[in-house]
N, C-alpha and C positions, 0 to 999 in steps of 0.2 A: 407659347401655346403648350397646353398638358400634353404630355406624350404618356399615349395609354395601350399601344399596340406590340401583342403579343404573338408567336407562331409558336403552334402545334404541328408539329409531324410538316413543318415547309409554309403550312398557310395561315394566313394573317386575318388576327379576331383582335376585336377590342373588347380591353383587359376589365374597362367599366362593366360592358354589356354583357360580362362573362359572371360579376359581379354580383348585377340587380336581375337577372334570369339564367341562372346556373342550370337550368333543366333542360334548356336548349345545345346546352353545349354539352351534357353528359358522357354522348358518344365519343366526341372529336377527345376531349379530356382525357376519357378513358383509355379510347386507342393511342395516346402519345403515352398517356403515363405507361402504359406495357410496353410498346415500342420502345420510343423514346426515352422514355421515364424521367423525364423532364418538359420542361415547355421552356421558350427562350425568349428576352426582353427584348422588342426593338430598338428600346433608346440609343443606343448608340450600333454603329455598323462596324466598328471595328475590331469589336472585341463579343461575342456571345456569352451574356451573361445568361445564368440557366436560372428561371421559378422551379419552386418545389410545387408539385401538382399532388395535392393534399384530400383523401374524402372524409368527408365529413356527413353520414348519416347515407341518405340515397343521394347525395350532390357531390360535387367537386369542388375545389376551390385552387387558385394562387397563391403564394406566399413564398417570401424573400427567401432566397439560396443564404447560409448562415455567413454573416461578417460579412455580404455583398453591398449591405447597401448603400454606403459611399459610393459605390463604384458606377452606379446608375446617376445619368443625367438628372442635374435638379430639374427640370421639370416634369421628368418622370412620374406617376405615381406611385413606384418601386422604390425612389429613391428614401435613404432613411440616413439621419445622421447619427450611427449608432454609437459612437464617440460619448457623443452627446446626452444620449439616452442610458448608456449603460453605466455611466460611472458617477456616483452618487459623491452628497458632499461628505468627507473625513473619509471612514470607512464603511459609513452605512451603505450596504446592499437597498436597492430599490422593491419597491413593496411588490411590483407588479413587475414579470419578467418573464418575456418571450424567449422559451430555451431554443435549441438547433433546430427539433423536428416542430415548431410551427405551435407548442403548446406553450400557454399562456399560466406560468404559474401565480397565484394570488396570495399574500399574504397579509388579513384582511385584519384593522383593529376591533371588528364585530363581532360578537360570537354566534357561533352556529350551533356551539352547545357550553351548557353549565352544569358543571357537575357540583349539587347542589348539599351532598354529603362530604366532599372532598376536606380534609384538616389542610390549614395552611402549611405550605411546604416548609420549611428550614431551609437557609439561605445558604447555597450550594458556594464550597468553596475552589471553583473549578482552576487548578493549575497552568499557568500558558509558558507558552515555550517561549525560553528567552528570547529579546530581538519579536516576538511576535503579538499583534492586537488581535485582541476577538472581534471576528467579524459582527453587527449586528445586522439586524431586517428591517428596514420601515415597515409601515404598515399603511394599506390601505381602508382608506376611508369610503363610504358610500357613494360618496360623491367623486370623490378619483374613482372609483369603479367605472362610472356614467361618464364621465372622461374620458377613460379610457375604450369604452365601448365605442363610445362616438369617433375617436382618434383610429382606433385599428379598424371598423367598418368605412371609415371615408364617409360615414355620414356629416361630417364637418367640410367637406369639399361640390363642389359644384363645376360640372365639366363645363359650361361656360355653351353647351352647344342645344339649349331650349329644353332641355328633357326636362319633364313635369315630373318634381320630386314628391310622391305623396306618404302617407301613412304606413301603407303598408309594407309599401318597398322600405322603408325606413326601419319598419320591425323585423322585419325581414333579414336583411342586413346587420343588425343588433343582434339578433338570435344567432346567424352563423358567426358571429365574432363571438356570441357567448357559449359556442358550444365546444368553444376551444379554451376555455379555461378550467381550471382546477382549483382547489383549496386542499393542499394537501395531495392526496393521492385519490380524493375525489372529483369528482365534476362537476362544474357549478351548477350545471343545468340538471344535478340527482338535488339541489338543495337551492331552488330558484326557481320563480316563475312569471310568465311571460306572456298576457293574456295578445292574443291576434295571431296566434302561431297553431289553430287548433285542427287546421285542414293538414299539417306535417306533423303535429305533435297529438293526436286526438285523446290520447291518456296522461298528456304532462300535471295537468290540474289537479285528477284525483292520486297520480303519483306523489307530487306535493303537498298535496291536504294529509297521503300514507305516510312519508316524511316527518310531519309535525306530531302526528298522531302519538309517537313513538317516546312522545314526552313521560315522564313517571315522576312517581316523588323525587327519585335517585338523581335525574337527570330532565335539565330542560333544555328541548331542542326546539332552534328558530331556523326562520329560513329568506329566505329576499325576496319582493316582490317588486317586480322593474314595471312601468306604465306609464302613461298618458294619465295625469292628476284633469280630470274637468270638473270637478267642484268640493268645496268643504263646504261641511254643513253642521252647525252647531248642535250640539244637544242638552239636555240638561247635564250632563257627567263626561261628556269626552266629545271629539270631533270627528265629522267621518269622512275621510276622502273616497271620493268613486273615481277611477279611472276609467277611461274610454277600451269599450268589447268584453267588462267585468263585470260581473251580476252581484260580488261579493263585496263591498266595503271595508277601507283599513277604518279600525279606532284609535283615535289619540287621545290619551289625557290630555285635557287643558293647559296644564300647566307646560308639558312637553310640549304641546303645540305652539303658545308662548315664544317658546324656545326655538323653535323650526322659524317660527314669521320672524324674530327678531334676526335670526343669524341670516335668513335670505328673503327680506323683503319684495326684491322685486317679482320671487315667484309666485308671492301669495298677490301681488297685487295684477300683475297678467292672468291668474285665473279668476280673480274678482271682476276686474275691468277689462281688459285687454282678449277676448275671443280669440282672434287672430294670430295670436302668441300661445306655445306650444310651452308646458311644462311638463318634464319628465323627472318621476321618481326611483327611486330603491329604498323599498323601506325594509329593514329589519322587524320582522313580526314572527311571534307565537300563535298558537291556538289556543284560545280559552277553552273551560268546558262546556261553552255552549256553542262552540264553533267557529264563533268569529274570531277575526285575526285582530289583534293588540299588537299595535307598533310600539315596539323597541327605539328606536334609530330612527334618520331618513338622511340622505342624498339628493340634493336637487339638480338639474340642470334645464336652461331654459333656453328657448330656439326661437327663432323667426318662423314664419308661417312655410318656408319650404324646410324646417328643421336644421338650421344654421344657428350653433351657439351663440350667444348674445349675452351680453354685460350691464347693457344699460338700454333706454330707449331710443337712446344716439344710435347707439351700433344695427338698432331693428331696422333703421330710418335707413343705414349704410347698409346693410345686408340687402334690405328690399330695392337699394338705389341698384348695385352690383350683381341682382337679378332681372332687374330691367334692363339692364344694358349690356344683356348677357353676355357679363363676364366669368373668364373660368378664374377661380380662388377657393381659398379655404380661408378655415377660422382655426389658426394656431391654437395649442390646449396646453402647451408646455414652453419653455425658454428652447428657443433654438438659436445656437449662434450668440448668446449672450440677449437676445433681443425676443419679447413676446410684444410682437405688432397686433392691431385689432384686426386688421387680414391681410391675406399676401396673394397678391392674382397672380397666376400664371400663365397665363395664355398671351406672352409676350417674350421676346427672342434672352430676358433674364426676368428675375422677380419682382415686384413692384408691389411697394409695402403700402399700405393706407394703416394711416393713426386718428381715431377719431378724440381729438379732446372735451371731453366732458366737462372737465370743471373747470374754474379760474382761481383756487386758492393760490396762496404764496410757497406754500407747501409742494403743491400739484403741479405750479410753471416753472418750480425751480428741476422738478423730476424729468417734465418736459424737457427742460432746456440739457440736461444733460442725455435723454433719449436720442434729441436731434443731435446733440453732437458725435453720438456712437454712431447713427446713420455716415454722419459725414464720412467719419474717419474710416468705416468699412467703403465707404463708396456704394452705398444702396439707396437706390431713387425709391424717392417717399413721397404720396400724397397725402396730405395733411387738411382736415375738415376741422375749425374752429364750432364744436358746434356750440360750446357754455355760449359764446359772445352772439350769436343767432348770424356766426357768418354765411353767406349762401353756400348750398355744397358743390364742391366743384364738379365741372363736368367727369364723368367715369368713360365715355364713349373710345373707344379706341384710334380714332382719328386723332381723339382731343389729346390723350393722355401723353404726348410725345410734349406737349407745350406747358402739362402739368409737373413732370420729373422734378424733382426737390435738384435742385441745381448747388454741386457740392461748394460750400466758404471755406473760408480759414477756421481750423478750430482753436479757439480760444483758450 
């Protein structure tokens, strides 16, 4: 079972609740961050581990004490395996990085600006100290942006206990994870924008439109527009997407657009067919001179109808099972532990992974076939839905799931 329970100043709040209606807790927050100036994790009784009590605009928020979170119960929602997260492959630094005080710096492969007189540089011949590599940056993509939003607001998680996940607690949640990012030494949210957020943000929109404004011959500046995609619509010269709570339309060239459907099929085809399925964007866009926005870029991610990321139409059918049967899980966004499962419930005395297989290539069961056997050899009980072959899916109910456990073999 998630363990979500926090204490302020001696008394006991859950950490979700504090989460998806931060305005109720204002006060209790406030007086521990002065008092106290900490708040402390339940998960475990033996040891007090301390949250950083963070504000963020007129709200408060949680967030990990720096380097703790190993140290928190896996099934915590504090718990983080920063091992894992922080050390990139050779020596590349990671694109995206939560430093000590809870800020999210970005280093994003888009531009926010072009400087459009600039002479190509001459290729700098910088000295390194013996014995030592230059560090490099990844860089993030739109789409790891939307990733990563989803992954630090816990919008990819379900406490497992009936709460009805809707829209706007979803944007909601997005927004305060995106108000802790930067690009540089600014803020993403001075060069992004976020339509459903207008009863806390009432001037962000025409801030952003003053943002783009500021384009000249010298210099073109662009900016993100993060939403709910509910329809394209052709035209003669480009395509328009309308996002839900927006009055304004992104334009795409055709040919770019092209380009979006082929690299993410399945998003274009859940807003064609599929209602019930949730597609969210980030687009890189300018301002023409007649106003409208011209997409640069885009990022997609695509969610089940309670906003649980999804991969295929297998994983909607297992998302929507594992909401019926209210169970608490999440939807992994990165390799944890060597292994990226299609979800991992928690609300069980350890973790319980479900894999749902899609395909049947020769390719695909031999990838399988060595997935199962990392399961084995870590000793992690796995439920397994055959779905390519139209096997039934198994029961998800929690009485049942003790007789479903992937029961560990020999590895071969």
């Amino acid at each position: 079972m998630e363990i979500s329970t926090v204490y302020l100043g001696g008394q006991a709040f859950d950490a979700n609740d504090i989460a998806q209606r931060p305005g109720r807790y204002t006060e209790a927050l406030g007086r521990a961050k002065k008092i106290q100036r900490h708040a402390i994790c339940g998960c475990k009784r033996e040891v007090a581990l301390r949250l950083i009590i963070r504000k963020l605009g007129d709200y408060y928020c949680l967030t990990l004490w720096p380097y703790e979170g190993q140290l928190h119960d896996k099934r915590c929602i504090f718990h983080r395996n920063e091992i894992q997260e922080t050390v990139a492959d050779g020596l590349a630094r990671q694109s995206i990085i939560e430093e000590d005080d809870g800020t999210v710096s970005i280093s994003p492969d888009f531009d926010l600006a072009l400087n459009l007189n600039q002479r190509p540089a001459a290729p700098k011949q910088t000295p390194t100290r013996p014995g030592k590599n230059r560090m490099s940056r990844r860089k993030a993509s739109l789409t790891a942006l939307l990733q990563f939003l989803w992954h630090h607001s816990r919008c990819n998680t379900i406490s497992g206990y009936g709460k009805a996940v809707t829209f706007d607690s979803t944007i909601f949640k997005l927004w305060r994870s995106l108000r802790q990012c930067v690009v540089g030494q600014t803020p993403l949210t001075d060069v992004s924008f976020m339509p459903g957020m207008r009863s806390a943000c009432p001037n962000w929109l025409d801030e952003f439109d003053a943002h783009l404004c500021t384009s000249s011959s010298a210099k073109r500046v662009y900016g993100v527009v993060l939403g709910r995609l509910t329809a394209v619509t052709e035209g003669k010269y480009s395509f328009a997407y309308s996002l839900q709570g927006f009055g304004k339309r992104l334009y795409v060239e055709k040919t770019l657009h092209k380009s979006f459907q082929d690299s993410c099929k399945l998003a274009y085809a859940a807003v064609q067919n599929s209602p019930e399925l949730n597609v969210f964007i980030a687009a890189q866009v300018e301002l023409t001179a007649h106003g409208h926005y011209k997409v640069k870029d885009c990022g997609f991610i695509v969610t089940s109808r309670h906003f649980i990321p999804v991969d295929s139409m297998y994983e909607v059918e297992m998302a929507d099972a594992l909401m019926e049967a209210q169970r608490g899980f999440y939807k992994p966004l990165k390799v944890e532990d060597g292994l990226l499962p299609d979800f991992v419930l928690t609300d069980a005395p350890a973790h319980i992974y479900v894999e749902v297989w899609g395909m049947n290539t020769v390719e695909y069961r031999l990838r399988r076939q060595d997935k199962i056997k990392h399961y084995a050899a870590s000793n992690r009980p796995l439920i397994e839905w055959d779905a390519a072959v139209n096997a039934p899916m198994p029961s998800l109910r929690k009485e049942d799931v003790t007789k479903l456990l992937w029961t560990k073999k020999p590895v071969k």
